[in-house]
Structure formats: C-alpha cells, structure tokens
C-alpha angles and dihedrals in degrees: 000000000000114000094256108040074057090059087044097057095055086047084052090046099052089043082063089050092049101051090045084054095047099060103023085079098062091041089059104049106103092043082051094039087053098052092048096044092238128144122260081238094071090070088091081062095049088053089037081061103032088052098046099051084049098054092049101049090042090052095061103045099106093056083049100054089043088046103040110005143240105298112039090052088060099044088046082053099060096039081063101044090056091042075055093050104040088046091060097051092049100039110133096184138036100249083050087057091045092049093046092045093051088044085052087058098045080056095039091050095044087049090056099048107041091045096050084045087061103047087046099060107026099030132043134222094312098047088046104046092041093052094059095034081065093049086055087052088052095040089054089041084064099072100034087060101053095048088044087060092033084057090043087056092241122131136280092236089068094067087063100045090052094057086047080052092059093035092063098051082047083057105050093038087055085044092061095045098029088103084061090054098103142126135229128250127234141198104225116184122222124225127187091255092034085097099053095045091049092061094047091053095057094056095045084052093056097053099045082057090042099049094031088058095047097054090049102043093041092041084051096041105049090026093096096042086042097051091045112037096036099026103038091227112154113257085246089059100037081047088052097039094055087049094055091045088060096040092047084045084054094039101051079058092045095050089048089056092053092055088049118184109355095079107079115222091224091056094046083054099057096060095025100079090029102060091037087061087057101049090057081044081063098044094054090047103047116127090190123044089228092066096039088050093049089050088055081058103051082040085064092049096056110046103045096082091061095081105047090036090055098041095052083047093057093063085061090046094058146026116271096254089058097042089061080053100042099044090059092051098050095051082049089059093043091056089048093045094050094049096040106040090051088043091053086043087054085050091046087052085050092056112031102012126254089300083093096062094090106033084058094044085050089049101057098035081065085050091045087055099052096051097046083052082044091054096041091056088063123092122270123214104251103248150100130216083261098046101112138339130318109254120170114251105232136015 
C-alpha cells in the first residue's frame, strides 16, 4: 500500500470511530437515564454539551495546526477523544458523565476538523466523499452496536468501552504516520480586489455550512413525527423511511467517491441543491405518503455530496494557512446551523402544525441554492492537491 494511501486509511478508521461516538450516546439515554436517576428530558443537556464542545474545538483548529502542527493535534485529538470514552464507561456520577460527554465532543471536533483539513488540502473528490461517506457507515454502526449488547442484556457503559477499544489502536496507528500529516504549500497571487473577494467568499462559505446542516438535521429530525402524525405512515415505515434518508444521504458520498476524480466538484454543486429543493417540492406536494416518502429519500441523496464538495473547495478558494482556519469555522456553522434551523422548524410546529415542516425545508433549500451560486462565482486559488511539495503547517 502506497504511503499515503497508508495516512488516508487511519483517517478512515478514526472517521468510523467518530461517527459511531457521535450517535451511541443518544442510543443509550434512557439506559443511562435510567442508571443516574435523570429525566429523558435532560438529553437536550447531554447534546447541549456534546455540541458545544464540538463547535469550539472545531473553531480553533486552525490556531492549533499554525501553533502546533498537523499531526499532534490529531493525535491530541484522539487522546482526548479515548480519555472521553473511557470516562464514560467508567463514570460513577452524573457530572462525571457530563464532563465526560462535553470532553467526547472537544476530541470529536478537533478529529473532524483536522481530518477534513488534511484531505482538502492533500486528496481530491475521491479521497473527500469517501471519507464522509465513512463517517455516515459509523454513524449508522452506532446504533446498531448499542442495541446488539442491550439485546445481549450487557450494560450501556460497554458500548462505550468498546468504542475507547477502537479509539487506542486509532491512536497508535495516527502516532506512527503523524510525521506524514502534513499539507501542501501553495503560491497564491494577489491581485488589488483579491482581498475583497476573499472576504466575500468566507461568508458565503458559512452560510452555505450553516443553511446545508440545518436542512439535513431538521429534514432528519422531524421527518419520523412528520411522516406519522401528518401522513398517517405506520412507526415501522416512518422508522424505515428515516433510515433510508440517511443511507441514501451516506451512499450518494460513498458513489461519488467511487467514481473518484472525474466528477468536478463545481459541476455536483450545480444540480445538488437544486434537485434537493425538488424533492422537498415533492414531498410537500405528495397526495399519497409513499411518494412523499420516496422523495425524502432522493432529498437525502442529493443533498449529501454538498458538504464534502464545498469543503474540499474551500482549500482551492484560500491559502493553506486560512484553510486550516477556514475548515474549522465551517464545521462550526454547520453545528450551529443544525441545532438552530430544527429548533426554528419545532417553533414553527408549535405555532402552525407539522404542515410547516416542507415548505421550510423548500424554502431553505432555495437559500441554500443561492448561496452555493453566490460562493461559485468567487475566485478559486489556482491549484490541485498535487499542485507543489508537502510542508507541515506549524512548528
């Protein structure tokens, strides 16, 4: 196996982990609930916790990487990350479990970031949609574990321990390549309006993060209780239809990574937002549940490709040094878009019924649109993956 094609399998590896940490926690509340004596209600604390810690580690990756480099922060990250893990599985009190929960997201943050800073700078299409088409696989594993041991009548805490399992032998595996975690420098000329459409391109960026996440977390979240209560579909088939929205979300990733380079990221995101508007449209439409619940399907397909196509965009949009910077940002959108878009749809149930649920999701796939168009007008730095020769990013 080529050296880097070495590098890119641990990052795969600990994209797996990250997925499977990101949704065991909310598989096991009422197990953990149960064992500290809390409310269900207090779940909204544990992703308070989880989230925040995600969007501020995420948000300084960039200062991390200049001041410390690549690789250690990695590597800090997923130290963190098992001290998170083990803590969870050992924790004897509730604030230890809080603390534990908020130190899983820091690590988990850091782990995004740093990873998607890498393969945007150093990889290409392939690299990028496999890599978070592997994050959807370990993001549906979760699950799939905790309800294997619950079955099995052992605990909640081993699914955590499992994970920390996992997370050791990540961490030794990014410990013997973290010397190859480096980026690649670029030459980036400077024109008298390159300024100005810099910063234009950075907020265009966030809020393509910011809207993108909150169409797919709201559209994932009130999907279920939508299909159900409004469209009178069985819990088995809403169940089944929210599992194929987010498989056909991690295999669109997962298809444009088989086809690797020769799809061009520009031309994906010129029919991605587009058709995902109209297969809301459809859904809002729908005169019978079963088309309305085949459109939420295709809706996941289509819109999956836009995150990992605009971030590895954004290391051609901007110098190295700012993509570190950038990179972190952009996965901080997309965690405050994700918590505060569902949370306006679930005021907007409050006030007008679940009817509102597809016209919104209509609306801001149309945002989400013009603000992708918005973003691809602005200049890209000339240069490829490939374009010059690796250098590490800090000390």
């Amino acid at each position: 196996m080529e050296r880097r094609n070495q590098v890119f399998v641990v990052l795969a590896s600990g994209f797996v982990l990250l997925g499977m940490a990101t949704t065991t926690p909310g598989v096991t509340w009422p197990s953990v609930a149960e064992s500290f004596g809390r409310p269900l209600a207090e779940l909204g604390l544990v992703t308070l916790l989880f989230g925040s810690g995600y969007t501020l580690s995420s948000a300084i990756n960039g200062r991390l990487i200049a001041g410390r480099g690549l690789g250690p922060v990695l590597v800090g990250s997923a130290l963190t990350g098992t001290a998170a893990l083990v803590g969870l599985a050992l924790s004897v009190g509730w604030p230890m479990f809080l603390l534990a929960i908020g130190l899983l997201g820091l690590g988990g943050g850091l782990v995004d970031a740093a990873t998607n800073t890498y393969v945007a700078i150093r990889r290409g299409t392939r690299a990028m949609s496999l890599i978070h088409g592997i994050f959807g696989i370990g993001a549906i594993g979760g699950p799939l574990l905790v309800t294997a041991l619950l079955q099995l009548g052992l605990p909640w805490r081993m699914a955590f321990a499992l994970l920390a399992v996992g997370q050791v032998a990540y961490v030794a595996s990014l410990w013997l390549v973290s010397r190859r975690l480096s980026v690649r420098a670029q030459t980036e000329a400077e024109t008298p309006g390159l300024a100005s459409a810099r910063r234009q391109s950075v907020a265009w960026s966030l809020a393509v993060f910011f809207v993108y996440a909150g169409i797919g977390v709201g559209a994932g979240a009130w999907a279920f209780t939508y299909l159900t209560e409004e469209q009178g579909l069985s819990d088995t088939a809403g169940g089944l239809v929210v599992a194929g929205y987010w498989a056909a979300f991690a295999a669109s990733r997962l298809l444009l990574g088989a086809v690797g380079d020769r799809v061009r990221p520009e031309a994906m995101l010129r029919w991605s937002p587009g058709a995902t508007m109209v297969a809301f449209l459809v859904v809002w439409w729908s005169p019978e549940p079963w088309l309305g619940a085949a459109a939420l399907i295709i809706a996941g397909f289509a819109h999956g490709p836009v995150f990992p196509m605009e971030m590895l965009l954004t290391a051609r949009r901007f110098s190295v040094s700012t993509t570190t910077r950038m990179i972190g940002f952009e996965i901080a959108a997309a965690n405050i878009g994700g918590a505060i878009l569902p949370a306006i749809m679930g005021f907007g149930v409050g006030l007008a019924g679940l009817g509102v649920i597809p016209p919104f999701l209509v609306v801001n796939a149309a945002v989400l649109w013009v603000v992708i168009t918005l973003l691809g007008r602005q200049p890209l730095v000339a240069r490829s993956p490939e374009a010059s020769a690796p250098v590490t990013i800090g000390p």
